[in-house]
PASEBA-1860 file (N, C-alpha, C; in nm, 3 decimals):
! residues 160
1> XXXXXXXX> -13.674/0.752/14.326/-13.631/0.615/14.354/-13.506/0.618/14.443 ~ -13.504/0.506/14.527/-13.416/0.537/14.630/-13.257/0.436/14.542 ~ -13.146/0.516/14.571/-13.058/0.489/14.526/-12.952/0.549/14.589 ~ -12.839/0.386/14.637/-12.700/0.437/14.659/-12.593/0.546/14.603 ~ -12.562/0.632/14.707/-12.453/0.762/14.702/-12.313/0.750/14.810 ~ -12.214/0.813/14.751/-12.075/0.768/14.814/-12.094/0.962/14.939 ~ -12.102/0.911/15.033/-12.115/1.049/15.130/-11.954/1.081/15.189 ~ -11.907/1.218/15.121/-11.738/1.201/15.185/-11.810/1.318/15.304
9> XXXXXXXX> -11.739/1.257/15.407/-11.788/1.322/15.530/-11.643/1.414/15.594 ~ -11.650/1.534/15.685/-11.539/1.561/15.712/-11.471/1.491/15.823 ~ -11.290/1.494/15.837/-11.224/1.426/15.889/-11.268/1.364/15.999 ~ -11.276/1.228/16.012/-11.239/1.173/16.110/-11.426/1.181/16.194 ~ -11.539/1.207/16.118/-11.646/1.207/16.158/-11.758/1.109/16.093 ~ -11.699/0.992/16.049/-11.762/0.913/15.965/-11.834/0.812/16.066 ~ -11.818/0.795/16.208/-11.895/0.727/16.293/-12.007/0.816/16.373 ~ -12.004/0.936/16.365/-12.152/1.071/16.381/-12.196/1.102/16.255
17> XXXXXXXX> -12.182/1.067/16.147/-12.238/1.132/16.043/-12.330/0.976/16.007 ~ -12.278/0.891/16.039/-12.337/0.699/16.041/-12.477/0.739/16.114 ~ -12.411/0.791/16.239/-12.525/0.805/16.372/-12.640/0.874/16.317 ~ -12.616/0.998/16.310/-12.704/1.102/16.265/-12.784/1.015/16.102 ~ -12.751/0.993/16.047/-12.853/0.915/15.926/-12.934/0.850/15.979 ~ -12.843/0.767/16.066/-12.975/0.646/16.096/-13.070/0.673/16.192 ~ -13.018/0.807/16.268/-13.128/0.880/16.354/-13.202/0.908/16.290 ~ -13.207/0.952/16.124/-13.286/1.029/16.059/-13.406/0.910/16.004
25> XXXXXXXX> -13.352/0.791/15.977/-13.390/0.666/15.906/-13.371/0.652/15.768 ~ -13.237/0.702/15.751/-13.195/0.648/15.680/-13.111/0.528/15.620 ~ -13.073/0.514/15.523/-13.032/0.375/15.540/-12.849/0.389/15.507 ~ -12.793/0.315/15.574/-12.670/0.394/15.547/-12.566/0.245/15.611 ~ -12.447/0.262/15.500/-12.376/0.154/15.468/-12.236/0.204/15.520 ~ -12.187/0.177/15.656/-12.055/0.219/15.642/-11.952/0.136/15.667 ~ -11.877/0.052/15.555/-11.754/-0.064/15.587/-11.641/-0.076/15.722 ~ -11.661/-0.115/15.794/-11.533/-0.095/15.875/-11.432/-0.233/15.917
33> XXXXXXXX> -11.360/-0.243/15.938/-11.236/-0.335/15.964/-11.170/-0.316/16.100 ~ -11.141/-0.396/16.181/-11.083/-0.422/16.286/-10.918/-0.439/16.244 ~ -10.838/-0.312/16.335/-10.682/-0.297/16.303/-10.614/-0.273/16.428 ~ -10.546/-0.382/16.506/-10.468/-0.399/16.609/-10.590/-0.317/16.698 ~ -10.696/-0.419/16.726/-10.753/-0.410/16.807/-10.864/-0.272/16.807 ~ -10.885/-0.228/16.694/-10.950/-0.082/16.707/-11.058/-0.134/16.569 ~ -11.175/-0.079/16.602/-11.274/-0.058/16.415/-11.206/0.060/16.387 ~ -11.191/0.043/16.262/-11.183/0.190/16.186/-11.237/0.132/16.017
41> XXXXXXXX> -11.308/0.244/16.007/-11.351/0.240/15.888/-11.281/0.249/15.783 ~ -11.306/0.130/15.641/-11.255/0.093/15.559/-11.232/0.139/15.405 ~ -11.297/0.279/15.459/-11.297/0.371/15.361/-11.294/0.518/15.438 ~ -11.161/0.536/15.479/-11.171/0.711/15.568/-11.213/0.795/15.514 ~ -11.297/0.848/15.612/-11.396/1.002/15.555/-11.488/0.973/15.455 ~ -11.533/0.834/15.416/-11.687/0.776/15.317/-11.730/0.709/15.400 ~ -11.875/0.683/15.356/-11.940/0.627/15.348/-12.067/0.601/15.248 ~ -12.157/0.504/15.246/-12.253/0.503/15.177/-12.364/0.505/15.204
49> XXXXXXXX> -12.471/0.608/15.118/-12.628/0.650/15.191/-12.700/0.618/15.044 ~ -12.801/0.558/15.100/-12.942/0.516/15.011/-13.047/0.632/15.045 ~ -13.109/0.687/14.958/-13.128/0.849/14.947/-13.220/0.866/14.800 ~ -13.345/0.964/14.816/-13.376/0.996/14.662/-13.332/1.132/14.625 ~ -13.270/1.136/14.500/-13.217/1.217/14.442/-13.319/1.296/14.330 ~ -13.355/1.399/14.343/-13.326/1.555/14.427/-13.395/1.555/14.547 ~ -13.534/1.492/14.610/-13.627/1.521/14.685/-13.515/1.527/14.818 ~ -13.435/1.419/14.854/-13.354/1.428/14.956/-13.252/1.491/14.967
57> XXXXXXXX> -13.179/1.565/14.893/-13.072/1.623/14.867/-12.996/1.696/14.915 ~ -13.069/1.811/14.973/-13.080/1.900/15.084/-13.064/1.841/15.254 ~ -13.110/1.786/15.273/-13.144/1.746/15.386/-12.982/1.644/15.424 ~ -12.963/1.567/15.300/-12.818/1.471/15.295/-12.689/1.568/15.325 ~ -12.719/1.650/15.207/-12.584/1.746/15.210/-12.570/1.846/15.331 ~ -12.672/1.883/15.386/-12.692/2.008/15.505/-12.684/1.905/15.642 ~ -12.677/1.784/15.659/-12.619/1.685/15.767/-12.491/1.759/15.860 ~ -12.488/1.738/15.960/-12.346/1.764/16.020/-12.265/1.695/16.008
65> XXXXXXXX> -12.153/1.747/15.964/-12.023/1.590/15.907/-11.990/1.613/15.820 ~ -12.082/1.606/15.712/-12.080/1.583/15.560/-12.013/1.706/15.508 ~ -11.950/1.663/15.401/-11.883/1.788/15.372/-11.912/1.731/15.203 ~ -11.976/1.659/15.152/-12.029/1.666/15.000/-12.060/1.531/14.953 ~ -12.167/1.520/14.866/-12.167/1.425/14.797/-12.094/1.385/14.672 ~ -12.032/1.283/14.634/-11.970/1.244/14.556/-12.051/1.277/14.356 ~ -12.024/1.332/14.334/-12.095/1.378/14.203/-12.013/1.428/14.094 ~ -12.062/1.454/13.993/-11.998/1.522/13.866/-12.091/1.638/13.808
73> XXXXXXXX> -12.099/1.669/13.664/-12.119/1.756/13.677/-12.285/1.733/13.636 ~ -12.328/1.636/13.608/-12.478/1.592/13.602/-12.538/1.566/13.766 ~ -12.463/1.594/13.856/-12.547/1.537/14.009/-12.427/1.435/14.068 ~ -12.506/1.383/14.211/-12.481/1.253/14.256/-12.461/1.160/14.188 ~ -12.364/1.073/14.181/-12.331/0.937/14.046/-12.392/0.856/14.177 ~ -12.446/0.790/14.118/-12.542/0.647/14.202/-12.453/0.538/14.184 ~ -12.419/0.459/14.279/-12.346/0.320/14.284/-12.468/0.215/14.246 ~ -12.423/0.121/14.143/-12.495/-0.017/14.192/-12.512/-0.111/14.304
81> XXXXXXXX> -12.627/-0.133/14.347/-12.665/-0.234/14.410/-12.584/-0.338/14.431 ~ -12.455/-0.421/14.338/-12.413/-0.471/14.327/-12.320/-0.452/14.415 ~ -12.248/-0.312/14.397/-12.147/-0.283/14.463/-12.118/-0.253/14.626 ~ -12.233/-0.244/14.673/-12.297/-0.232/14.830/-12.278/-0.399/14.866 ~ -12.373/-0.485/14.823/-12.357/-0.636/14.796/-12.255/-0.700/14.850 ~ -12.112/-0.644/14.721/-11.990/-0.728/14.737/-11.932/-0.666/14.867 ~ -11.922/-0.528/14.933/-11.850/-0.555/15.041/-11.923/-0.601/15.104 ~ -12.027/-0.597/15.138/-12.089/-0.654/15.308/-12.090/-0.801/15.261
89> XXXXXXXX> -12.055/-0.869/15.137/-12.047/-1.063/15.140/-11.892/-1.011/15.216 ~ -11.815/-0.996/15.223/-11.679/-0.981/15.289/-11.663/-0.937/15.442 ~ -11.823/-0.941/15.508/-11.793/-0.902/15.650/-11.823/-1.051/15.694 ~ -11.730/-1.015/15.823/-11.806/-1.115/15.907/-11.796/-1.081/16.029 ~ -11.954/-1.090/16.141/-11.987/-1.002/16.219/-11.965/-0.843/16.214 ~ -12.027/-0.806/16.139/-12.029/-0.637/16.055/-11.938/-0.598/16.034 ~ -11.798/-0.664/16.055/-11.665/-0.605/15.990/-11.618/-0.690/15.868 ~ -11.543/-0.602/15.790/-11.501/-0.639/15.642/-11.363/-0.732/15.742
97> XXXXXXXX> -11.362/-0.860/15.670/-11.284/-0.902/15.696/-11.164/-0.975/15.595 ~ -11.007/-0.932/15.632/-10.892/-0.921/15.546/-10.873/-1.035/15.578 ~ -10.873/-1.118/15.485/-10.776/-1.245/15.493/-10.689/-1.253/15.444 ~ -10.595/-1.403/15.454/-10.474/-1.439/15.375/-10.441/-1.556/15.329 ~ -10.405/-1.581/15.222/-10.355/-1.697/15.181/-10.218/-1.740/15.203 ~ -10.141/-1.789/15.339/-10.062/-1.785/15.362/-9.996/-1.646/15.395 ~ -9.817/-1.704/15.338/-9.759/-1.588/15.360/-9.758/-1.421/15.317 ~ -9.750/-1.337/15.386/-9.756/-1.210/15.323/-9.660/-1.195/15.172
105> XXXXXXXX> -9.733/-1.131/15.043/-9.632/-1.135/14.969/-9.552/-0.998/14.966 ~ -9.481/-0.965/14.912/-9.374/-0.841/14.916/-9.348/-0.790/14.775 ~ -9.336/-0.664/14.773/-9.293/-0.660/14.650/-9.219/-0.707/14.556 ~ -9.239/-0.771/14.409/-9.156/-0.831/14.335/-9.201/-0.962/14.388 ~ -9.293/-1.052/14.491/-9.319/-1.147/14.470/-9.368/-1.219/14.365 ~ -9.415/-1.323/14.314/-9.492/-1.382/14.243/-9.630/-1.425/14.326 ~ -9.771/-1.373/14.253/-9.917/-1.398/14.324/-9.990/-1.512/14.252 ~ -10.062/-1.515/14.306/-10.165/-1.610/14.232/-10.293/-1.604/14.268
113> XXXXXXXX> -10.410/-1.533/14.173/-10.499/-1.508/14.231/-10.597/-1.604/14.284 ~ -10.662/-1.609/14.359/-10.680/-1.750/14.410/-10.860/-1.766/14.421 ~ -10.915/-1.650/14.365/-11.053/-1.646/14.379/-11.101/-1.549/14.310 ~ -11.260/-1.554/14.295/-11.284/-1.410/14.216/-11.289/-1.476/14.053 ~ -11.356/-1.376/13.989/-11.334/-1.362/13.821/-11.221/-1.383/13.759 ~ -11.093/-1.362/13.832/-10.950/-1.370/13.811/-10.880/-1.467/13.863 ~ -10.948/-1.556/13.890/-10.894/-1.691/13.984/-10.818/-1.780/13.828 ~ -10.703/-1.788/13.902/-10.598/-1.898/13.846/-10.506/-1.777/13.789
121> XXXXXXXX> -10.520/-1.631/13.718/-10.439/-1.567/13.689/-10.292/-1.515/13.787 ~ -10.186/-1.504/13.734/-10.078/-1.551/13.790/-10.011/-1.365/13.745 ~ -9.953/-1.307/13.833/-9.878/-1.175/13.820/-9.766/-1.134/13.958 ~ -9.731/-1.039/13.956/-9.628/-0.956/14.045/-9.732/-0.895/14.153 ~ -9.635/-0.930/14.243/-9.718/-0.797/14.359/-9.654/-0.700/14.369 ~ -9.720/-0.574/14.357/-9.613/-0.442/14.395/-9.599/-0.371/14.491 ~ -9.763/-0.398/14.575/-9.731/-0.294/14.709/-9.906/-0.316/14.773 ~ -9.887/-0.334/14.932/-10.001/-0.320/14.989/-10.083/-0.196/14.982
129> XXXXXXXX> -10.201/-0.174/14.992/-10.255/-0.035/14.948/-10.302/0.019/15.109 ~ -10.293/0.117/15.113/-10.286/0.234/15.251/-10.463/0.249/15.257 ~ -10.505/0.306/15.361/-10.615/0.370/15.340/-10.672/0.452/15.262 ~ -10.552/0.544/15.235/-10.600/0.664/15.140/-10.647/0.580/14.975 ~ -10.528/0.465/14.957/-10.503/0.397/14.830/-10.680/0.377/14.779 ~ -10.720/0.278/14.919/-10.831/0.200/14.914/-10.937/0.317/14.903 ~ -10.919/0.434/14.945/-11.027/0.527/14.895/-10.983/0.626/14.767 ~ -10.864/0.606/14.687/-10.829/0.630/14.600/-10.856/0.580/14.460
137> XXXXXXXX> -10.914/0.405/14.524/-10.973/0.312/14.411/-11.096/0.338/14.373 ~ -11.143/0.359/14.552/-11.303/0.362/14.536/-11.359/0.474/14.476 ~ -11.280/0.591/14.441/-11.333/0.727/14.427/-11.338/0.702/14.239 ~ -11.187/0.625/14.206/-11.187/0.595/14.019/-11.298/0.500/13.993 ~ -11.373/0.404/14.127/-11.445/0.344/14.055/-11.543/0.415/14.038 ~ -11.581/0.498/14.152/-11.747/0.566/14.138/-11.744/0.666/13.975 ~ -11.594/0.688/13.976/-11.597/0.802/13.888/-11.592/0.779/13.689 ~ -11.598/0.620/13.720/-11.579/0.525/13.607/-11.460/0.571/13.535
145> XXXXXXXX> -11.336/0.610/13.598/-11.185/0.593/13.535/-11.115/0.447/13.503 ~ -11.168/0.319/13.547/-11.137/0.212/13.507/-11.033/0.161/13.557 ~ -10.964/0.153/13.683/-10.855/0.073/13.712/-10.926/-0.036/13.746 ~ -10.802/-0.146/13.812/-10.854/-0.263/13.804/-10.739/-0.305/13.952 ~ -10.833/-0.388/14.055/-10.775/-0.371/14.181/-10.855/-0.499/14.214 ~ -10.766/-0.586/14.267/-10.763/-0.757/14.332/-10.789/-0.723/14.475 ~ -10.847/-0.764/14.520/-10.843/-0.797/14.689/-10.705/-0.841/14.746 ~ -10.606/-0.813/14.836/-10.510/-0.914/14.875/-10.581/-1.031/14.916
153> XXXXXXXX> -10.671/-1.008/14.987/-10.749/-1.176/15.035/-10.752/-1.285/14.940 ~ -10.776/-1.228/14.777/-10.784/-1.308/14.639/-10.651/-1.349/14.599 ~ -10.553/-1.331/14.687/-10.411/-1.389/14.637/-10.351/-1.430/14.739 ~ -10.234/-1.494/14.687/-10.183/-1.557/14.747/-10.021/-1.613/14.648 ~ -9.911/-1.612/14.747/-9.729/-1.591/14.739/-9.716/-1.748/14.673 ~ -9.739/-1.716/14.537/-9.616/-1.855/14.489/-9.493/-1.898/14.542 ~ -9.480/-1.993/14.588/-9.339/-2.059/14.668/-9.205/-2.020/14.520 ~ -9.083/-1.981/14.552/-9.002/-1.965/14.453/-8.938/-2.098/14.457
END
C-alpha cells in the first residue's frame, strides 16, 4: 500500500532529488516558501515521498541525493494523509505561504492565537523558529515525541 515517508536528502539537494522522483513517477511532496525573493524549501534537506514499503525501498533509498529514510527501529514511520493535507491547504500558488496578523511579535510579547484548534487561547511569544527549528519540529513529530508548535500565521501581538 502506497504510503507517505519523510526523505532526508543530502545538503542542499532537495530540488534534484524532487526531480529525479518524479522522473521516476513518483509522487513526491516538497514544501517550499518564497524568502526575499528566492524559493527555498520549507523543510531543508526533507522532503516527502509516497512509496510502498518494502517492495520500493531499495530503489527510494539507492536515489541520488538521498541520504536516508526517516525510520526507527521497526522501518520507515509512515506520515498521515492528514499531515501532507495541512501543509499544501497553506500554499498558495505551490508555495507555503507565511502570513501575519499584524505586527511582528517579539519576545516576551503577549499572542493570541487567532485560528486553528487553539483559536482564542492567549500566551507569550518566545522566539521565531529558524529552518533548522522547523525541521527540528517536524522530525519530533514524525518521531511521535509530542511537542506542540502554533503556526506564527495563527497568532497574532496583543496591543499592551
Amino acid at each position: 500500500m502506497l504510503k507517505w515517508y519523510v526523505i532526508n536528502t543530502k545538503p542542499k539537494k532537495e530540488f534534484q532529488v524532487e526531480q529525479l522522483f518524479q522522473q521516476a513517477r513518483f509522487v513526491v511532496y516538497h514544501p517550499k516558501y518564497l524568502h526575499e525573493g528566492q524559493i527555498k524549501p520549507f523543510f531543508p534537506g526533507y522532503l516527502f515521498l509516497k512509496f510502498r514499503y518494502p517492495e520500493q525501498y531499495h530503489k527510494v533509498v539507492y536515489t541520488r541525493g538521498v541520504r536516508k529514510i526517516i525510520a526507527n527501529r521497526q522501518g520507515p514511520i509512515p506520515l498521515e494523509e492528514e499531515v501532507i493535507e495541512c501543509l499544501k491547504k497553506r500554499e498558495k500558488n505551490g508555495l507555503i505561504e507565511i502570513m501575519k496578523y499584524g505586527e511582528d511579535p517579539k519576545p516576551g510579547d503577549s499572542i493570541k492565537v487567532v485560528e486553528g484548534p487553539f483559536k482564542g487561547l492567549e500566551g507569550v511569544f518566545l522566539k521565531e523558529l529558524s529552518d533548522q527549528e522547523r525541521v527540528m519540529i517536524l522530525l519530533n513529530y514524525v518521531t511521535y515525541q509530542g511537542k506542540l508548535l502554533i503556526d506564527k500565521n495563527k497568532i497574532k501581538k496583543i496591543k499592551s
